[in-house]
Structures are given as C-alpha cells and as structure tokens.
C-alpha positions as CSV (number, residue, x, y, z in Angstrom):
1,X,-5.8,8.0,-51.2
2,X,-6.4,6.5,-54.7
3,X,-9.2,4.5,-54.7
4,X,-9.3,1.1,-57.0
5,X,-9.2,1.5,-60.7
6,X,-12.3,-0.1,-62.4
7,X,-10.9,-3.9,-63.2
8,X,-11.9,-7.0,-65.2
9,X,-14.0,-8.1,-62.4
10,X,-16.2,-5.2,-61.8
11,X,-19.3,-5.2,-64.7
12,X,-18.4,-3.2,-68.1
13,X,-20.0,-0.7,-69.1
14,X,-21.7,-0.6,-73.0
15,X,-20.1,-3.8,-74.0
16,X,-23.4,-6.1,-73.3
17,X,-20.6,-8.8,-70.7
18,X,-22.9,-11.0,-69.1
19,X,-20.6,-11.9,-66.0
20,X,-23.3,-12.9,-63.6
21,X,-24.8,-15.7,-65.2
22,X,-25.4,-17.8,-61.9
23,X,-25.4,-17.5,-58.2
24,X,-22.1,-17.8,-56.5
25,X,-23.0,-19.4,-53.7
26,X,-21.6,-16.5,-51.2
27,X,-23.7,-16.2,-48.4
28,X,-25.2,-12.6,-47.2
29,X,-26.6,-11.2,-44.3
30,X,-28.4,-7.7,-44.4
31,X,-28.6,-4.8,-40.9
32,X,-31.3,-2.5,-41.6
33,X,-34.6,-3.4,-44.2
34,X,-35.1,-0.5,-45.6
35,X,-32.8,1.0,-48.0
36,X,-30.7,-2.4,-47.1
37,X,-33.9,-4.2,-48.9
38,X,-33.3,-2.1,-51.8
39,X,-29.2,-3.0,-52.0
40,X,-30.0,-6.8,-51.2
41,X,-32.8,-7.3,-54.2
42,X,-29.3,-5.6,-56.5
43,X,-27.0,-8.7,-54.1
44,X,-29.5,-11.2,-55.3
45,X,-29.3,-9.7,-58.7
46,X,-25.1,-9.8,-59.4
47,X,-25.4,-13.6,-57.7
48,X,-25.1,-13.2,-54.5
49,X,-27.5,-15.1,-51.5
50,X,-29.0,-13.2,-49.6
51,X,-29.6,-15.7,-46.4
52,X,-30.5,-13.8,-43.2
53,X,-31.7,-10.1,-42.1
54,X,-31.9,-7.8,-39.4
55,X,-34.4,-4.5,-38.4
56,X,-35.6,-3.1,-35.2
57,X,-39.4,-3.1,-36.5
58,X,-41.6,-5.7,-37.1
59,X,-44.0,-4.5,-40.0
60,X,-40.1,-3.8,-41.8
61,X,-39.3,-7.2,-41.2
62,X,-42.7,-8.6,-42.0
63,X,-42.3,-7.1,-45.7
64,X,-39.1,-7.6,-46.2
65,X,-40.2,-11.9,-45.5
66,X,-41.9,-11.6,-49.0
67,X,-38.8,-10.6,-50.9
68,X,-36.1,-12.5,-49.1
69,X,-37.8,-16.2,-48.8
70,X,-36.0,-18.1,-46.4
71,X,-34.0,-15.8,-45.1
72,X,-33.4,-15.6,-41.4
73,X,-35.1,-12.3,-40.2
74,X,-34.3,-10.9,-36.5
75,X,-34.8,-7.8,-34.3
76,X,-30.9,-7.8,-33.3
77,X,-27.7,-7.3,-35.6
78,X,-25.9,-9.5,-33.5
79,X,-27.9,-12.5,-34.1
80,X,-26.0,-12.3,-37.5
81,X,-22.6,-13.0,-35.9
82,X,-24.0,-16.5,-34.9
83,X,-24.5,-17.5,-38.5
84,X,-22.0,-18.6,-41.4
85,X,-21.7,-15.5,-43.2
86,X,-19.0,-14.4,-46.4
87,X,-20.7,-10.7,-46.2
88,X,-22.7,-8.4,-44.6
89,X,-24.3,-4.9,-45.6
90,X,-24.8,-2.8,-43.1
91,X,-27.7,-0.2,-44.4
92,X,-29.0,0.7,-40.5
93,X,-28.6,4.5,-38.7
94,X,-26.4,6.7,-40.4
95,X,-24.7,7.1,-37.4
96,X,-24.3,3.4,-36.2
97,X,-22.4,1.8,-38.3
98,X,-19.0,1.0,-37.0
99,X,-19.4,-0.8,-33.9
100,X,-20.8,-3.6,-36.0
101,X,-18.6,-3.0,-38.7
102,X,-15.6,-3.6,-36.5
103,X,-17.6,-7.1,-34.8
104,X,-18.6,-8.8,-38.4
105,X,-14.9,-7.9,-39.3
106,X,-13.3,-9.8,-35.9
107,X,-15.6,-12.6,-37.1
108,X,-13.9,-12.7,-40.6
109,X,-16.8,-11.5,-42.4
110,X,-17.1,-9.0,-45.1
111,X,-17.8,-5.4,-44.8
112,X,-19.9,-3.5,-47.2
113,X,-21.0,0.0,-45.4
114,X,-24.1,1.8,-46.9
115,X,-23.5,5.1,-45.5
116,X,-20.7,6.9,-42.6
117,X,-17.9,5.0,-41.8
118,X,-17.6,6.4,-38.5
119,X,-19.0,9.0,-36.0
120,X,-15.5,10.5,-34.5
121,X,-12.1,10.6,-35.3
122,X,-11.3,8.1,-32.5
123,X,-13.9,5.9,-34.3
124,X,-12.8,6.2,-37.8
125,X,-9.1,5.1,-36.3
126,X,-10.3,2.0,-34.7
127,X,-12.1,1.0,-37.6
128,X,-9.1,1.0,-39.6
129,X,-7.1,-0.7,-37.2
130,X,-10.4,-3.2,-38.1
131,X,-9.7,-3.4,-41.2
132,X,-6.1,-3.6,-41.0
133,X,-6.0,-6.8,-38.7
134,X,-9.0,-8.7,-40.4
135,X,-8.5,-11.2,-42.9
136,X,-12.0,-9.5,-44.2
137,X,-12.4,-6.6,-46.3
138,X,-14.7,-3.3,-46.2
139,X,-15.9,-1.6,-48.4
140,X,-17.9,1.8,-47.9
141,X,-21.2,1.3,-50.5
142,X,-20.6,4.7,-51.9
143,X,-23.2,4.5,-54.9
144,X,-22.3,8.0,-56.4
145,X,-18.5,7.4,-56.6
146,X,-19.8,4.7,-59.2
147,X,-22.9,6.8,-60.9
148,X,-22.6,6.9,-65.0
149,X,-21.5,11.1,-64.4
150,X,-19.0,10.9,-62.3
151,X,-17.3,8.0,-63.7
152,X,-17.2,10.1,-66.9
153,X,-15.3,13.2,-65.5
154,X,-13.1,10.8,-63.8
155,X,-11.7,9.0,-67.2
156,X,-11.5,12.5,-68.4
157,X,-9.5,14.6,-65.8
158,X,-7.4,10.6,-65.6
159,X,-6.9,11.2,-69.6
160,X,-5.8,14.6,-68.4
161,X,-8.1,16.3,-70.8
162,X,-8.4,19.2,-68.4
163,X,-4.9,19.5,-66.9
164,X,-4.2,20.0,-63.6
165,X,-7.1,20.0,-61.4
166,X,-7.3,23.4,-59.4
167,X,-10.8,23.6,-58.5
168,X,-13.4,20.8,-58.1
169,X,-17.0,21.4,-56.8
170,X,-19.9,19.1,-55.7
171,X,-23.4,19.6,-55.0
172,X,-26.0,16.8,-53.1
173,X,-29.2,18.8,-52.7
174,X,-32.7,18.2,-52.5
175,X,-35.2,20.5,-53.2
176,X,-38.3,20.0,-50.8
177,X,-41.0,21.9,-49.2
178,X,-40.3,23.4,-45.7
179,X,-42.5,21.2,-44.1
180,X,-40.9,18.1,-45.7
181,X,-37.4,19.0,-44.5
182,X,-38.6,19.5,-41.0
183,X,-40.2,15.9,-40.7
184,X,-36.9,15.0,-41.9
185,X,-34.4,17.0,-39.9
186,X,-36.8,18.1,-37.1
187,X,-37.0,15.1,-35.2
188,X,-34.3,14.3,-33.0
189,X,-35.4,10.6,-32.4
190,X,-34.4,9.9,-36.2
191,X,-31.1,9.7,-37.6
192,X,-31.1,12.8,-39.7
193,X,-32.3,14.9,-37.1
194,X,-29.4,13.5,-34.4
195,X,-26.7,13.8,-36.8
196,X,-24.7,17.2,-37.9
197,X,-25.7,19.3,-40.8
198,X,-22.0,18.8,-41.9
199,X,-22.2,14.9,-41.3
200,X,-24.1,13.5,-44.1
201,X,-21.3,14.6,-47.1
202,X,-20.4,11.0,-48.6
203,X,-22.0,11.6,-51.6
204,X,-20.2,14.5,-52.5
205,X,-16.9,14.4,-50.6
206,X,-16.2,11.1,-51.5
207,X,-16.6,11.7,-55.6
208,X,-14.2,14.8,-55.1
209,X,-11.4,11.9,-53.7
210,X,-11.9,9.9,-56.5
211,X,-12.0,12.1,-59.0
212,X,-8.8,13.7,-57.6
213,X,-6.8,10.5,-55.5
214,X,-6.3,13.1,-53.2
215,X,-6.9,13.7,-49.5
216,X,-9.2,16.3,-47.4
217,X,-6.2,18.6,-45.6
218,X,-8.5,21.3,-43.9
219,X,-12.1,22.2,-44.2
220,X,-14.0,25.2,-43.2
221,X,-18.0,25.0,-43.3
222,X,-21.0,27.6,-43.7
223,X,-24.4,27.6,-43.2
224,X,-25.8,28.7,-46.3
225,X,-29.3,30.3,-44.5
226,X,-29.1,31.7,-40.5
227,X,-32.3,31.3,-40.2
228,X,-32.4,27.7,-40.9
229,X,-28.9,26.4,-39.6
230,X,-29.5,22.8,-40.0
231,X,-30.9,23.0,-43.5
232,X,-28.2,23.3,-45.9
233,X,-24.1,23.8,-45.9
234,X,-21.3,25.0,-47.8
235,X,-17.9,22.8,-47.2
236,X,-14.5,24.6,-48.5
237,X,-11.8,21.8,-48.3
238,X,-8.1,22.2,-49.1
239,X,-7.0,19.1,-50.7
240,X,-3.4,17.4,-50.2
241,X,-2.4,18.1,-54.5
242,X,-3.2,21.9,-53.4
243,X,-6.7,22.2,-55.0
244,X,-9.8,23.8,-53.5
245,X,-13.0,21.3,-53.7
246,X,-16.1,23.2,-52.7
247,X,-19.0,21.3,-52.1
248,X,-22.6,22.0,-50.9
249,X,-25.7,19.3,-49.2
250,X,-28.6,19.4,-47.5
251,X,-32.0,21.1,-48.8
252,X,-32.0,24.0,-51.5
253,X,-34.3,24.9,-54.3
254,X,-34.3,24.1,-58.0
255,X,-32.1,21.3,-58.3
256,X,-32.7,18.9,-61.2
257,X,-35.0,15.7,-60.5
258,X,-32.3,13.2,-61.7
259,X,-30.2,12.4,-59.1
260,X,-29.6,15.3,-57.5
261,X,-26.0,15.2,-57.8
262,X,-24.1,17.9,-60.0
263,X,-19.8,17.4,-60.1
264,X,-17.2,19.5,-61.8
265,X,-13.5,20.2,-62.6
266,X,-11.6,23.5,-63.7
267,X,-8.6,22.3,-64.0
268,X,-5.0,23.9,-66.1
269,X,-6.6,23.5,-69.6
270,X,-9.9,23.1,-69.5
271,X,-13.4,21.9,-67.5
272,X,-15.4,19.2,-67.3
273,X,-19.0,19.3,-65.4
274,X,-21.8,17.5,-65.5
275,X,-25.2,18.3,-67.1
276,X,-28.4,19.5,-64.8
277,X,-31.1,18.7,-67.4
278,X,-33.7,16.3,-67.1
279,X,-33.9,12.3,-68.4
280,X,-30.7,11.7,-70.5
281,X,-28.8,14.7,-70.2
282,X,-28.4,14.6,-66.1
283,X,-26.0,11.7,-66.9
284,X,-24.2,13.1,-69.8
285,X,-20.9,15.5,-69.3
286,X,-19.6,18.7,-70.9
287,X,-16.2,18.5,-71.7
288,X,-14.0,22.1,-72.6
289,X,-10.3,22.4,-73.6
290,X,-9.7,26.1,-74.0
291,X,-8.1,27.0,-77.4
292,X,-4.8,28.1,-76.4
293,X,-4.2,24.4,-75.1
294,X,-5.5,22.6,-78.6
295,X,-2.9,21.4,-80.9
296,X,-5.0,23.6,-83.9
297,X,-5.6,26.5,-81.4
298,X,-9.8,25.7,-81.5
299,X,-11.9,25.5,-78.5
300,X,-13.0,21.9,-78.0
301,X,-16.6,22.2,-76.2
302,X,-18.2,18.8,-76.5
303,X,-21.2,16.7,-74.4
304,X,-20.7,13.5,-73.7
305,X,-22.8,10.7,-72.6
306,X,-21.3,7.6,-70.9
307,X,-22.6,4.1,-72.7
308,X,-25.3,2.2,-71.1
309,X,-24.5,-1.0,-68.3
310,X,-25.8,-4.3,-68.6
311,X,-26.1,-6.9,-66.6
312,X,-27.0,-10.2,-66.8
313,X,-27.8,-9.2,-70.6
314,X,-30.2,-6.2,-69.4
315,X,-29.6,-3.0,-69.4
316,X,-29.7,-1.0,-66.1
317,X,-31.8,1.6,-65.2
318,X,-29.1,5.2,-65.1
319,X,-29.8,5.9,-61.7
320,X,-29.2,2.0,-60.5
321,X,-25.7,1.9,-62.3
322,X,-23.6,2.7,-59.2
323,X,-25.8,0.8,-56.9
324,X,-25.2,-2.3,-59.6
325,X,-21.6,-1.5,-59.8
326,X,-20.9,-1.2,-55.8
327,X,-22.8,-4.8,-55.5
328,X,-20.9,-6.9,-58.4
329,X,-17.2,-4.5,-56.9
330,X,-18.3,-6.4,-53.4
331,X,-18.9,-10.1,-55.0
332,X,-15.7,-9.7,-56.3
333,X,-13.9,-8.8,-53.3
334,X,-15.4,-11.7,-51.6
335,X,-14.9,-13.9,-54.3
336,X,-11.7,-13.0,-56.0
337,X,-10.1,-10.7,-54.0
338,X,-10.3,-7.2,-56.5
339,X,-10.0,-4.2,-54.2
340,X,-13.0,-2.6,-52.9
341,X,-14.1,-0.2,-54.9
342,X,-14.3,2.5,-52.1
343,X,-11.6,1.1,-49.0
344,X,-11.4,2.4,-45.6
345,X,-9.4,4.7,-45.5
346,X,-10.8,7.3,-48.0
347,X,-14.1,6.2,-46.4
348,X,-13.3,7.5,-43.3
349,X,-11.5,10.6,-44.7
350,X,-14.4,11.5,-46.4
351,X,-16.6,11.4,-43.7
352,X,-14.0,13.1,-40.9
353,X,-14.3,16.1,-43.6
354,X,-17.8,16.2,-41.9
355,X,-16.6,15.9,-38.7
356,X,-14.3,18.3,-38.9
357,X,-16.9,20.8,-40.7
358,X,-19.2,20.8,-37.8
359,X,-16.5,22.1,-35.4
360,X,-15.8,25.1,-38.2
361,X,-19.6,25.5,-37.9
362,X,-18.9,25.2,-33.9
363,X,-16.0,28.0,-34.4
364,X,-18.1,30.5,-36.3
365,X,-16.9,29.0,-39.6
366,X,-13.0,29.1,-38.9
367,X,-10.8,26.6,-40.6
368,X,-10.3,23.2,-39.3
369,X,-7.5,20.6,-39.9
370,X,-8.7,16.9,-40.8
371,X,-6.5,14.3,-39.7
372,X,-4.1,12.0,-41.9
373,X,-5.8,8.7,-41.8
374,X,-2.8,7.3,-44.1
C-alpha cells in the first residue's frame, strides 16, 4: 500500500526548477466544469492541453468557453470517448466516477480521479481489474496527500524521527452555519446530500496511508452529534502495521480558515502534528523527540515550515501546492511513465474505509472489516 515516493519528475519543492517551460503537447479532456475548471486552468499551467470538456449545464459550459478557447464543450461524458485523448480528469458527482473511469481506461486513456474511486466494494474491484488490464494509468487526484503539511510529517516519520508510528489522527472539517450545512447536505438531489456521512473521507484517510504505507484493516464509525446524524463523524481504523488512525469530517466548529486539514503522529519516540494557526503557520509542523530518546537526553521540540514550490519560475500559492503537484505527478505519468502519485489500489482502500464506516453507522457503531484490495 506504499504509494510513490516523490521523484525527479514530480516539481521540487524550494529549489526554484523550472521543469515546465513549454506545452507538451498531451491532449486533455475534462468531465465536470466546476471544480474540474479549477484543476484544468493548473493542467494548462504544468503544460498540458486542455482540448475538450464536458458538464450537464449549460450556463457551466458557457463560462467555462471563456477559459478553455477551443476546446470542445458537450452535455455528455461520452462524447469524450470519440476524441483522441492522452488524459482525462474526471471532476463530476462524487459518487459517479468509475463507470467512466473504467470506459476512458478500455479506450487507452488516462485516468486522473478528482474525488471517490468507487461507490461499493464490487465497484472498487472492477475498477482495479480496469486498471490492471489497461495499458493506461489512474491516478486518484488526492490534493491533500500532496499539501506542503502533510508532505512534511511524512519525510519526518520516513526519517523515523518519531519511531514507530502507534497513533495517527486526521481531521477534514468545516466550520459553517447550520443553515449552510443543510443547503449542503439537505438536499438529496445533490451529491453531498445522496452520499454517506462516512463516504466523503479521501482527504483524511488517504494522508493517514501515505503517511503510514499501510492499509485500512477494520473501521468502526460514530456520529459525533444524534441530533444531527449526517453532520459530522468519527472514523476509528485499525491499520495493517497495528496502529490506530482516528480521523474526523464533515461540519464542526472552530476549525482554522487555512485548509481545514489538521494531521498528526505519536509514534515510539516522539510526535509530529501540524499547526492550526492562521497564514503561515497552518502549513508549518511541530516536531517532538522526547528526551529519553535524544542522544544528549534533551527534549527536541521544534516548528518546522516546509520551503516554498515554484513553478514555471513562480512561486505557488500554499494552498495550490498539492493541486500543482497532483497535475505535473499526472503529466509525468502520461509522459514518462513515473508512478502516479496516488494509484488504485490505495485509492480504493481509502474510500472502502467509508464504505465500510457507514455499515458500522448501520450496526450501531460495531466494528467492520474492510476488504484486502492487494
């Protein structure tokens, strides 16, 4: 369940490399305008062309015509399969994006999946078997495996700074007024409102498997308020080296107006967490080694900030680093090869851990086994 290590290919961070200097002539189709407008105005930035797209509604379509000029815009995703295509980004319904994951793939075309991998466990299995017989790669478009703070703890616990990781937490949560999360999660003609409270726990589950190259084993799930069920969960999931991760989405109060993402590792020696203050600070990382494991006997309790990105000479904005990083990780799949930076299989683990939670939610919060997609 390792995922890729950070190559030659992928953009470095702090050292000013300028390795998108022109466009590569790889050819890209986009499924869903919205937040897939967003990820192809970062493909157009790493070199990559950005040649036809797809969205249900016409006023999407009609703005996204200004910032993709001469791309082919349709109603239908599978208009895309008709054109000569080295990639596609599928950024449509959270819960609709395998069937044409496993159709572009068929076609030879590369994968790269904004959000769940798969809906089911029956799903997530024939997606592999996708994956598996395509000359084509995916790649799940996991933006927060690749953000400036969790790239941090993970060269630290990799240094093995903190020892043996025992307990590893993760926290995506917005804070909103009530009547913002119900035009979110109230209506059951969106998305968000259709879909688990468990399901939407990439951002978090899929850090805690890179940080740890391990696998989900068994999760058990908890709503966090009874009186608002669908609001906000608590994930407990036994990983295959024998730590605990314990993670927590959905909508509380108070959280920091960075990123909303908070990660961190207890492990034999020491901890490593990442900061929840404002600007700056949300990115940077507190590192402790206790005394008793120092060579000197001193407590080592040190913050930590990650060096800047750059691309194309410019420095990117904190909070566009992973998005920048998951874009230039695809163009060099397509181009040269380099592993995806998040692969199938520990996509679809880290979304079956969601699966899986919403039966313990089912079975009043009982543990549940998540299947071995290895």
């Amino acid at each position: 369940m390792n995922l890729a290590p950070w190559s030659a290919t992928h953009v470095a961070a702090g050292d000013g490399a300028d390795p998108v200097t022109v466009s590569s002539g790889l050819r890209l189709g986009v499924v869903g305008l919205k937040m897939g407008l967003y990820l192809a105005d970062w493909a157009q930035r790493v070199g990559l062309q950005v040649v036809a797209g797809c969205d249900r509604d016409p006023e999407t379509r009609a703005a996204a015509a200004g910032r993709l000029p001469g791309a082919n815009l349709t109603d239908r995703w599978e208009d895309l399969l008709e054109l000569d295509l080295d990639g596609v980004v599928l950024a449509n319904d959270f819960d609709a994006h395998a069937p044409p994951a496993m159709e572009f793939l068929e076609q030879g075309v590369h994968v790269l999946s904004e959000s769940a991998a798969c809906t089911t466990v029956e799903e997530g299995r024939r997606l592999i078997e996708a994956v598996d017989g395509s000359a084509a790669t995916y790649s799940l478009a996991e933006n927060y495996v690749a953000h400036p703070h969790v790239r941090a703890i993970r060269e630290v616990v990799a240094r093995g700074e903190v020892g043996r990781v025992e307990l590893i937490e993760a926290d995506y949560l917005h804070g909103m007024s009530p009547e913002m999360v119900d035009a979110l999660i109230g209506d059951p003609a969106h998305w968000r409102g259709r879909i688990a409270p468990t399901a939407y726990c990439t951002h978090t589950m899929s850090p805690v498997l890179a940080i740890t190259g391990a696998r989900p084993v068994e999760v058990t799930a908890f709503t966090v308020d009874e009186t608002n069920r669908r609001a906000a969960v608590v994930m407990v999931v036994r990983l295959s080296t024998g730590a605990l991760a314990v993670t927590r989405h959905g909508f509380l109060q108070g959280e920091a107006d960075s990123h909303w993402s908070w990660v961190s590792v207890r492990g034999s020696r020491g901890l490593v967490e990442s900061g929840r203050g404002p600007g700056e600070r949300a990115w940077s990382v507190r590192v402790r080694t206790e005394g008793w494991a120092s060579d000197d006997g001193e407590i080592r309790d040190d913050e930590r900030t990650p060096p800047p990105l750059f691309l194309a000479g410019d420095e990117v904005e904190r909070r566009a680093e992973g998005t920048a990083l998951i874009l230039t990780a695809f163009r060099a799949t397509i181009e040269h090869g380099a592993p995806p930076l998040v692969p199938v299989r520990p996509a679809v683990a880290a979304v079956l851990v969601g699966v899986m939670g919403a039966q313990s939610l089912a079975n009043g919060s009982r543990p549940v086994p998540v299947p071995s997609v290895d």
